[in-house]
KOLMARGU-550539 format. One line per 10 residues: number of its first residue (from 0); their letters; for each residue x, y negated, z negated of N, C-alpha, C. Coordinates in Angstrom, 3 decimals, always signed. Each point is the difference from the previous one (the first is absolute). Layout:
! residues N
NUM) A) X:Y:Z:X:Y:Z:X:Y:Z  ... $
This chain:
! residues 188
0) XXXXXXXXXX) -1.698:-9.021:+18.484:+0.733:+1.072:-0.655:-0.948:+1.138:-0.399  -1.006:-0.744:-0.511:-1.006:+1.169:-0.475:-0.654:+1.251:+0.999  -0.064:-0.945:+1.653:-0.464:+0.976:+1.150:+2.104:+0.640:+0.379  +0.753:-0.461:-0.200:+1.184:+1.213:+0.259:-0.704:+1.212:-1.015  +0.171:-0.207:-1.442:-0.439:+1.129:-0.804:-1.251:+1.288:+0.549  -0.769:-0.772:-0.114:-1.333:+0.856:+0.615:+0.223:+0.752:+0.931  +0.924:-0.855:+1.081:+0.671:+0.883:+1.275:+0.460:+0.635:-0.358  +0.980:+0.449:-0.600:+1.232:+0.991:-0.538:-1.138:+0.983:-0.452  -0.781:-0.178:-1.145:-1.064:+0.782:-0.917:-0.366:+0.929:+1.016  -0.442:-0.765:+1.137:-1.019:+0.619:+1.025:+0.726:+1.009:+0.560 $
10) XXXXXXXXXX) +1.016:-0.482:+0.165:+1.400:+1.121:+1.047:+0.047:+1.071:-1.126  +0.721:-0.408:-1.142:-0.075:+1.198:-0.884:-1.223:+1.242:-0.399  -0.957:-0.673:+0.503:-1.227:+0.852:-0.410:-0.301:+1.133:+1.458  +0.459:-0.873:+1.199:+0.114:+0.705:+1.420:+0.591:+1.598:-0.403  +1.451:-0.595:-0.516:+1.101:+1.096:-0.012:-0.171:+0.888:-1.100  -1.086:-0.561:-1.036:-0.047:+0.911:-1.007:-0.148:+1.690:-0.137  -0.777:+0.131:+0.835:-0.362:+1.373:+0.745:+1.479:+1.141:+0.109  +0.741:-0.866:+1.069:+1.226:+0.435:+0.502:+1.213:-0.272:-1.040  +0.051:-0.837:-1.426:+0.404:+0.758:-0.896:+0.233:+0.762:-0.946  -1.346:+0.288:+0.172:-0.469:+0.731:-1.061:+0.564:+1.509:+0.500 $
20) XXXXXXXXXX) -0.631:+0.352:+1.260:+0.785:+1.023:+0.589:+1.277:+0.154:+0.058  +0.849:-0.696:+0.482:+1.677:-0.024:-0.115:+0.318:+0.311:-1.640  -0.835:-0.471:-1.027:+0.691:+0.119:-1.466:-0.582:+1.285:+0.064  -0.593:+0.336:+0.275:-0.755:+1.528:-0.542:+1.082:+0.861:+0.259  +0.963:+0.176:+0.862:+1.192:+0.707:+0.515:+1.036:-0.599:-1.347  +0.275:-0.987:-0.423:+0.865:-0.436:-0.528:+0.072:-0.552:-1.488  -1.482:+0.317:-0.210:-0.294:-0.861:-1.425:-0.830:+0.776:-0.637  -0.458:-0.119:-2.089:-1.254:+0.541:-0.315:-0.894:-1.307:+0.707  -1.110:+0.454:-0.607:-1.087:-0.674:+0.191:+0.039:-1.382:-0.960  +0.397:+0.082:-1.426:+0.144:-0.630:-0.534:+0.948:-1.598:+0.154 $
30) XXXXXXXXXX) +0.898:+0.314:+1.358:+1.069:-0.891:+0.127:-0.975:-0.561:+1.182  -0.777:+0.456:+0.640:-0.713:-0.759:+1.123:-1.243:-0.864:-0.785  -0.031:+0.096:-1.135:-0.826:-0.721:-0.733:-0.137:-1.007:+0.076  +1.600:-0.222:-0.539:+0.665:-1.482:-0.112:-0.348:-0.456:+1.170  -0.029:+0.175:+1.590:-0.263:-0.596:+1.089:-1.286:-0.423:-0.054  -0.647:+0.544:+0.091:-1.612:+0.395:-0.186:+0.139:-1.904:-1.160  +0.110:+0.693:-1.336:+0.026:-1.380:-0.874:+0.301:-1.334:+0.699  +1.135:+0.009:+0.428:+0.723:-1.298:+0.187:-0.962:-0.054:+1.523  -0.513:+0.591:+0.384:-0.952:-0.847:+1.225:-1.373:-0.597:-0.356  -0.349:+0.478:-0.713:-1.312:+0.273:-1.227:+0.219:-1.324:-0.659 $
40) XXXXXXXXXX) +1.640:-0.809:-0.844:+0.571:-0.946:+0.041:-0.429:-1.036:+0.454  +0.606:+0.180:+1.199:+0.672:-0.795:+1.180:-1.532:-0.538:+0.355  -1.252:+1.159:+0.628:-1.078:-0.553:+0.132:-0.876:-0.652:-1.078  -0.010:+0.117:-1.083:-0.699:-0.831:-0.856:+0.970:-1.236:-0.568  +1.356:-0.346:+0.592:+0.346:-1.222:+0.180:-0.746:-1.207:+0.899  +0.033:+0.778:+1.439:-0.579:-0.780:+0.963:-1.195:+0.357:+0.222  -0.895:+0.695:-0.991:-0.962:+0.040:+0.571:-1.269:-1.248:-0.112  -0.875:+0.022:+1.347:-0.879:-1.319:-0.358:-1.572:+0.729:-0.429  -0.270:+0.053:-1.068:-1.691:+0.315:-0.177:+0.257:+1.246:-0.431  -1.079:+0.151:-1.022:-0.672:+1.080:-0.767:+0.638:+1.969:+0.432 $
50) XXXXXXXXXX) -0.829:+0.355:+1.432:+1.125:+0.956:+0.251:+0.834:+0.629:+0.486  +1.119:-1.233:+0.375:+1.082:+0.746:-0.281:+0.948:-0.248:-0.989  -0.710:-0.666:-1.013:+0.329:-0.111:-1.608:-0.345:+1.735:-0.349  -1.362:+0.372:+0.290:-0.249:+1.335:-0.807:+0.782:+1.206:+0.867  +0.455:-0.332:+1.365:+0.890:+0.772:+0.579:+1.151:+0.101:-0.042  +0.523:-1.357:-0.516:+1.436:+0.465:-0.813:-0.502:+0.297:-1.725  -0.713:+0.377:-0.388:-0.015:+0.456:-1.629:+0.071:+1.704:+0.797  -1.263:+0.266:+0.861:+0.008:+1.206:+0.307:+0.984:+0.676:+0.333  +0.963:-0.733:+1.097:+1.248:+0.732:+0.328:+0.769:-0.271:-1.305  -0.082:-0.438:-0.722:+0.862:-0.021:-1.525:-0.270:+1.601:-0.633 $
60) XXXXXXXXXX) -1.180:+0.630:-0.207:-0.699:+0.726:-0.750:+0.399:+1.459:+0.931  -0.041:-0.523:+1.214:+0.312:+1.280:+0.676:+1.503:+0.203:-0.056  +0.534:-1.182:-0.144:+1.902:+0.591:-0.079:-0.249:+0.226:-1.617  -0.238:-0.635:-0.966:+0.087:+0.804:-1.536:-0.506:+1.392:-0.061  -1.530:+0.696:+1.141:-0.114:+1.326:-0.338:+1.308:+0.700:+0.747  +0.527:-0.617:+1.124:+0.913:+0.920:+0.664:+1.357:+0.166:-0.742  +0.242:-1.230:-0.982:+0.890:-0.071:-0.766:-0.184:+1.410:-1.346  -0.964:-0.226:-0.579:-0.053:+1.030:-1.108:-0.294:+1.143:-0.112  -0.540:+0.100:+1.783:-0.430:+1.361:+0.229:+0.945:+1.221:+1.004  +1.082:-1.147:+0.392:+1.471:-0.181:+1.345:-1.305:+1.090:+0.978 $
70) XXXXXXXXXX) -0.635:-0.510:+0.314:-0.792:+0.269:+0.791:-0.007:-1.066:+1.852  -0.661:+1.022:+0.556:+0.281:-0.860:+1.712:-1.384:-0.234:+0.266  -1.037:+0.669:-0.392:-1.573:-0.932:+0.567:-0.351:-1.303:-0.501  +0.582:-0.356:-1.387:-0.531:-1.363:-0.084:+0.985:-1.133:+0.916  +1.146:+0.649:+0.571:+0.489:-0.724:+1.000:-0.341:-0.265:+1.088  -0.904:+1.582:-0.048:-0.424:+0.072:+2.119:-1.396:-0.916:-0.358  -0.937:-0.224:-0.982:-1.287:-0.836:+0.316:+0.295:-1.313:-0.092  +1.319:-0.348:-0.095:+0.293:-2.422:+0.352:-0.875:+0.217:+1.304  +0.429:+0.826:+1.433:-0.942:-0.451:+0.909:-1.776:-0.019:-0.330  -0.500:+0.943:-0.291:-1.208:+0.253:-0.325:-0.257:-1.232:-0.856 $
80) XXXXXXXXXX) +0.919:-1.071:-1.163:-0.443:-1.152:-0.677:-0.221:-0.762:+0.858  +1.287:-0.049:+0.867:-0.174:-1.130:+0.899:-1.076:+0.149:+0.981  -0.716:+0.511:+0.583:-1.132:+0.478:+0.417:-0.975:-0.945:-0.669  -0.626:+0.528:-0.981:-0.663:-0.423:-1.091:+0.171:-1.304:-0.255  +1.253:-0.496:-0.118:-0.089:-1.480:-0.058:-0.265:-1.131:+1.067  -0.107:+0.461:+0.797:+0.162:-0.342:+1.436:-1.801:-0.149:+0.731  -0.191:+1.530:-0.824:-1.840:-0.135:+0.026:-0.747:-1.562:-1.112  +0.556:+0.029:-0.898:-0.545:-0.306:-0.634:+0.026:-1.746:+0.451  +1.434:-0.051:+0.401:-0.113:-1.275:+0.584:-1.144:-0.650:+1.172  -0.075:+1.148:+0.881:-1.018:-0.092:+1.059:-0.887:-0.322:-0.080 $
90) XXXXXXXXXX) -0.761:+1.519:-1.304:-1.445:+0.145:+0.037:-0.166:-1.752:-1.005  +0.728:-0.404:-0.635:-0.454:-0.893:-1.458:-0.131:-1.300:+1.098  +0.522:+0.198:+1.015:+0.021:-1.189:+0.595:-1.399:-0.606:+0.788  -0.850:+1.543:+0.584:-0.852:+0.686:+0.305:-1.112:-0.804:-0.820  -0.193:+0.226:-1.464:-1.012:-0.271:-0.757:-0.077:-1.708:-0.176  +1.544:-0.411:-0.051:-0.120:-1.198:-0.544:+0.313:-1.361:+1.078  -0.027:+0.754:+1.329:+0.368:-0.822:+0.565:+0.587:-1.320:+0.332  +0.703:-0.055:+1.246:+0.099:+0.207:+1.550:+0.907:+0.836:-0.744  -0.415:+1.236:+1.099:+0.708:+1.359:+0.515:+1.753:-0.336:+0.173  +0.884:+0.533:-0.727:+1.198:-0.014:+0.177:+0.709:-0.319:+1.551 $
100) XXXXXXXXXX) -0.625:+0.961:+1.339:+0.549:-0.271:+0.941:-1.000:-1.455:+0.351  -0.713:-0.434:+0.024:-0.605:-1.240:+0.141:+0.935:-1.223:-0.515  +0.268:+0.378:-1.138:+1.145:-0.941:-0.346:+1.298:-0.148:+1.270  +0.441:+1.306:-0.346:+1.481:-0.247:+0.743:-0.600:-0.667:+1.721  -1.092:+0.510:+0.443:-0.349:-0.619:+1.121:-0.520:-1.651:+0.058  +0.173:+0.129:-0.860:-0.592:-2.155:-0.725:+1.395:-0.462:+0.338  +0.917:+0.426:-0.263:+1.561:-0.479:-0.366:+0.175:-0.492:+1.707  -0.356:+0.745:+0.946:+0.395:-0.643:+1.295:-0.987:-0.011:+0.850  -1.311:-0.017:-0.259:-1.696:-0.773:+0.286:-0.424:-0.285:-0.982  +0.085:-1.203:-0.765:-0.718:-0.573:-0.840:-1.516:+0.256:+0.242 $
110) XXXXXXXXXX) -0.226:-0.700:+1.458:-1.483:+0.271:-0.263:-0.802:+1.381:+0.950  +0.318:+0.745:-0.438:-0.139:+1.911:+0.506:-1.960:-0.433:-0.128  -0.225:+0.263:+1.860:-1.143:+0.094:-0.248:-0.787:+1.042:-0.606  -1.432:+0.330:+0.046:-1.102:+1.052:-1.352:+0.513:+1.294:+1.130  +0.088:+0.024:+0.653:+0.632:+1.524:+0.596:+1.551:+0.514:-0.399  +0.330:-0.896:-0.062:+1.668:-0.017:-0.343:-0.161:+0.871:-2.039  -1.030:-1.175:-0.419:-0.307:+0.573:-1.185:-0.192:+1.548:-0.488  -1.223:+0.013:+1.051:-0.478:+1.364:-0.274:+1.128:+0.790:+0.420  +0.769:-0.299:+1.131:+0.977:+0.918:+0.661:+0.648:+0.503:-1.869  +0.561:-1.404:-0.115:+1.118:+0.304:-0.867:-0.337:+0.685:-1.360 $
120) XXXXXXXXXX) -1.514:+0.282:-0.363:-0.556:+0.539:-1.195:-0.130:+1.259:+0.287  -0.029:+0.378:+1.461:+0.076:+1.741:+0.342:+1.610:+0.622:-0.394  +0.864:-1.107:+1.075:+1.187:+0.656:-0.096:+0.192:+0.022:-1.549  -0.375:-0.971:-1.277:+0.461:+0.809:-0.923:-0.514:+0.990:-0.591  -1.338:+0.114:+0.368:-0.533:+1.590:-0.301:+0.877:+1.391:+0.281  +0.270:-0.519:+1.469:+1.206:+0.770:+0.725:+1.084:+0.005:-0.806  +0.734:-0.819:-0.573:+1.115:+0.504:-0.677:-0.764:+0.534:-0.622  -0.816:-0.308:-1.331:-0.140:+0.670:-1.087:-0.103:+1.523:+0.273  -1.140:+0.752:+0.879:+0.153:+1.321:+0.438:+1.538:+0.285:+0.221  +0.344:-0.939:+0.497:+1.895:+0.654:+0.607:+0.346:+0.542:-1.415 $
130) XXXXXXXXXX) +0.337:-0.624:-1.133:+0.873:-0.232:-0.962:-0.723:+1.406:-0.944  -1.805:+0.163:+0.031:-0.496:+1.080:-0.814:+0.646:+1.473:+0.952  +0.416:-0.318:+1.885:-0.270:+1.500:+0.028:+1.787:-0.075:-0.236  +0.830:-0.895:+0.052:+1.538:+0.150:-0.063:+0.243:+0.005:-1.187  -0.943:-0.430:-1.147:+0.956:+0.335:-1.055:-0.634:+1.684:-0.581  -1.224:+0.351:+0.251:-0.106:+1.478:+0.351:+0.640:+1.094:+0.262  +0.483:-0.634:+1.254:+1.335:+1.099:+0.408:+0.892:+0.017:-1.053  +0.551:-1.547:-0.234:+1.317:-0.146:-0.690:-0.240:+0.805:-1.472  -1.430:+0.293:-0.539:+0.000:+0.813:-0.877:+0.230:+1.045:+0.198  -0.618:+0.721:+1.168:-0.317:+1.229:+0.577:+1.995:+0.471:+0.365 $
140) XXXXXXXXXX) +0.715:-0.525:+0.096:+1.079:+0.604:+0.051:+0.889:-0.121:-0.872  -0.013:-0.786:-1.294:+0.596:-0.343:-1.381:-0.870:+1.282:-0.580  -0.909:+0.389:+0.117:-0.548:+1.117:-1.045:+0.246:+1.183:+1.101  -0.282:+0.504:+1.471:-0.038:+1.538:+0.566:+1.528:+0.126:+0.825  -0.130:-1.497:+0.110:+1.055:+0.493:+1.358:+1.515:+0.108:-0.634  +1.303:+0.131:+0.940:+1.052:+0.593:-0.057:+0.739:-2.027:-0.683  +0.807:+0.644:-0.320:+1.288:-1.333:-0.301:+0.076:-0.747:+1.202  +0.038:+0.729:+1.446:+0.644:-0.496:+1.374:-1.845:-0.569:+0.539  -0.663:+0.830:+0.151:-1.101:-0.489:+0.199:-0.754:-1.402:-0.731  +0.303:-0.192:-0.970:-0.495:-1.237:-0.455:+0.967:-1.287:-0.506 $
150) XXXXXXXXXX) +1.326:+0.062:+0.961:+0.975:-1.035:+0.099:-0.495:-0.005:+1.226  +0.009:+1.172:+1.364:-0.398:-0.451:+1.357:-1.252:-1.173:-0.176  -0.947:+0.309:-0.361:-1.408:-0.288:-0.058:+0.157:-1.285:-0.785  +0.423:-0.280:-0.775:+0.267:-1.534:-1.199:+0.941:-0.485:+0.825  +1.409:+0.584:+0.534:+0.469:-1.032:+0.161:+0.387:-0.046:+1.716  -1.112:+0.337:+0.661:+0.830:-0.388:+1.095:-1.920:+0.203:+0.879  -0.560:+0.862:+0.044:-1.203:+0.403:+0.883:-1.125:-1.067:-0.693  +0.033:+0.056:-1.463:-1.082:-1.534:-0.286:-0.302:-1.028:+0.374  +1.731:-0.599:+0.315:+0.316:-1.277:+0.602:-0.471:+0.204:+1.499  +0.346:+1.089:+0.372:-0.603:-0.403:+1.395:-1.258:+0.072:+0.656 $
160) XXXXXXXXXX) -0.752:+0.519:-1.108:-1.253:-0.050:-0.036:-0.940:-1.392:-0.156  +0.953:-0.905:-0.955:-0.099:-1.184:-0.202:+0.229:-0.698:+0.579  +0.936:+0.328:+1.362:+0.549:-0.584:+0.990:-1.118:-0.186:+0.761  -0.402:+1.259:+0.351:-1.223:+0.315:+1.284:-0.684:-0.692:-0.245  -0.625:-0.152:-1.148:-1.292:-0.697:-1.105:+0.220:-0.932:+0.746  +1.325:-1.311:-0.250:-0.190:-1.431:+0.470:+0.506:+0.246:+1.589  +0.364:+0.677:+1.035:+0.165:-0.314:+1.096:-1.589:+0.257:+0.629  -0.536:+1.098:-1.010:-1.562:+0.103:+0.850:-1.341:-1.170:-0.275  +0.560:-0.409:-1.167:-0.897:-1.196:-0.475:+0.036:-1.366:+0.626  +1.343:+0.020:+0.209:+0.587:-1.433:+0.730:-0.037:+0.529:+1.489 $
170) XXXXXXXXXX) -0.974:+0.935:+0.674:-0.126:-0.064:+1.335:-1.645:-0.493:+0.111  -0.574:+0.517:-1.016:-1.350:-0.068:-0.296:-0.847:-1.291:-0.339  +1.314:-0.489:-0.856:+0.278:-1.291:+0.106:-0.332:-1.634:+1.199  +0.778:+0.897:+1.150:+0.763:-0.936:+0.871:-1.822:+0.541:+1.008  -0.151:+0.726:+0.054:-1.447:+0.150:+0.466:-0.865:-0.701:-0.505  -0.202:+0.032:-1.225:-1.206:-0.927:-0.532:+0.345:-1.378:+0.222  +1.294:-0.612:+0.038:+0.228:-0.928:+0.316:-0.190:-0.531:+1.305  +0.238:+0.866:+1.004:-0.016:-0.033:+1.377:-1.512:-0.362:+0.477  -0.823:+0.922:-0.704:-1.429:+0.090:+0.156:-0.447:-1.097:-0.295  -0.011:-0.752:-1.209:+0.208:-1.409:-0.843:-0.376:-1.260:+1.194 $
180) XXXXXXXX) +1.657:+0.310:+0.142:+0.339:-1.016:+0.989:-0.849:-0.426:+1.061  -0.718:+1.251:+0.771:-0.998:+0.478:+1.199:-1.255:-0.711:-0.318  -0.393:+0.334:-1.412:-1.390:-0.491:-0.319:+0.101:-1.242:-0.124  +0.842:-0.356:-0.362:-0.025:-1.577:-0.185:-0.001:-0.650:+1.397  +1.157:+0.264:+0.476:+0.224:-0.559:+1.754:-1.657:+0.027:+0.820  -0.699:+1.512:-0.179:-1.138:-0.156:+0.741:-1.313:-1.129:-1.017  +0.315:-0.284:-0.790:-1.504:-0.726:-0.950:+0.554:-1.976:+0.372  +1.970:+0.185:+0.120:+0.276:-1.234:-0.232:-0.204:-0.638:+1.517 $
């Protein structure tokens, strides 16, 4: 039950972007708060570990300034948190190791040979840069850019940036693996 929740959380946080824009036509700022809150909610229900405990307080703080201020930027930076939280998961994983994607790659190679390792301690370097230069932008158009420009960019051009991210990683992937395979075949 707890992974339905998270799912939903996750979907809601997708679409967040794209309602924030639709209320902006139809709502103050102050009534998109409440959304903002109740996801802010919703994620520090299910959330597992430290932050996205402080990422739902944060998205709490950002719907109370948008609330008292019926203001729309502390709405447009949830992406820019989520960014941030997302780094923090990476890089912390980074220091204290095994590397976050090392993990999820444990889950279906337990025993990931020392290349597999190192592989998997780059790619999370690789996210982490992803998440500093995307949540950048996601600032960079919550503070210069237009209303339409930074719903395009949050909610629809990020993701597919994130898309590219794992279709180009998981080709890069299937190479090192391939290569793997080669070295072994010629030593075995």
């Amino acid at each position: 039950m707890r992974a339905l929740a998270a799912a939903l959380v996750a979907l809601a946080t997708l679409g967040y972007p794209m309602a924030v824009y639709a209320g902006m036509a139809q709502l103050q700022p102050r009534w998109m708060a409440l959304v903002l809150l109740t996801l802010a909610l919703a994620r520090a229900a299910v959330a597992r570990g430290g932050p996205w405990l402080a990422a739902g307080a944060g998205a709490a703080l950002l719907a109370a300034a948008a609330w008292w201020g019926n203001a729309w930027l502390p709405l447009k930076l949830y992406p820019v948190l989520v960014n941030a939280a997302l780094l923090l998961v990476f890089g912390a994983s980074l220091l204290r190791g095994p590397s976050l994607v090392e993990r999820l790659a444990r889950l279906r190679e337990p025993d990931l040979p020392p290349a597999g390792v190192a592989y998997t301690r780059r790619v999370t370097q690789a996210w982490c840069g992803f998440f500093v230069v995307n949540g950048s932008i996601a600032l960079s158009t919550a503070l210069w850019g237009s209303d339409a420009a930074w719903a395009l960019y949050n909610g629809l051009l990020a993701y597919g940036l994130m898309g590219l991210f794992f279709g180009v990683e998981w080709l890069l992937r299937q190479r090192l693996k391939a290569r793997l395979r080669h070295a072994g075949g010629a030593h075995g």
